[in-house]
C-alpha positions in Angstrom: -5.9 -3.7 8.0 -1.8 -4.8 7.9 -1.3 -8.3 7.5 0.7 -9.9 10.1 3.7 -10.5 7.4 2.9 -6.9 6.3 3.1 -5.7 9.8 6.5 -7.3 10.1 7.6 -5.8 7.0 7.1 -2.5 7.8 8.1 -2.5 11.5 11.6 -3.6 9.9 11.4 -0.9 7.2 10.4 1.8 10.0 13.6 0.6 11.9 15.6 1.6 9.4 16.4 -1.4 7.4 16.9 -1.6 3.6 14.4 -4.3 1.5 17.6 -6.3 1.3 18.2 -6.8 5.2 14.4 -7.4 5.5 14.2 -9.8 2.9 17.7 -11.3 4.2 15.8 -11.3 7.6 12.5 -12.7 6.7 14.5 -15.3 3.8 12.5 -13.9 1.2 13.0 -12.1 -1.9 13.6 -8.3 -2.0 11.3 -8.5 -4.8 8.2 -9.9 -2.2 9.5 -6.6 -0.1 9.0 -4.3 -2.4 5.8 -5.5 -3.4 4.8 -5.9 0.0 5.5 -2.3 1.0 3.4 -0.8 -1.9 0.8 -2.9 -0.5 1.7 -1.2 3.1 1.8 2.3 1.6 -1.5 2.5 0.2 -3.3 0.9 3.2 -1.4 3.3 5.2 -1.5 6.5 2.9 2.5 6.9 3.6 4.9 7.5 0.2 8.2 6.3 1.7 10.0 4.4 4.4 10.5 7.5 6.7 7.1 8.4 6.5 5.9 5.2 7.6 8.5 5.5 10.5 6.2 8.4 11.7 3.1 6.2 11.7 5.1 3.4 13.5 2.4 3.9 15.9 -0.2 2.7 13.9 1.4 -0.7 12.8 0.4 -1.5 16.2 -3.5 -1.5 15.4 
């Protein structure tokens, strides 16, 4: 399961933002972005911000 601050994370990143606008958005380090969307990746099975576009659905869950 996504973590609420994971869910947000990657709703942003599946709207087409880079990690520096998320991170700008959230006021939190790009770094913490980039960690946190591994994290996002694996639990989702996704490689890349357009994939997890595609399973935008899911975030939902």
């Amino acid at each position: 399961m996504l973590s609420e601050a994971d869910r947000q994370i990657a709703s942003l990143v599946a709207a087409g933002r880079s990690n520096k606008e998320v991170a700008d958005t959230l006021s939190i380090s790009p770094k913490t972005i980039a960690w946190n969307l591994t994290t996002v990746y694996e639990k989702l099975g996704v490689r890349s911000g357009s994939e997890l576009a595609a399973r935008r659905l899911q975030l939902k869950t």
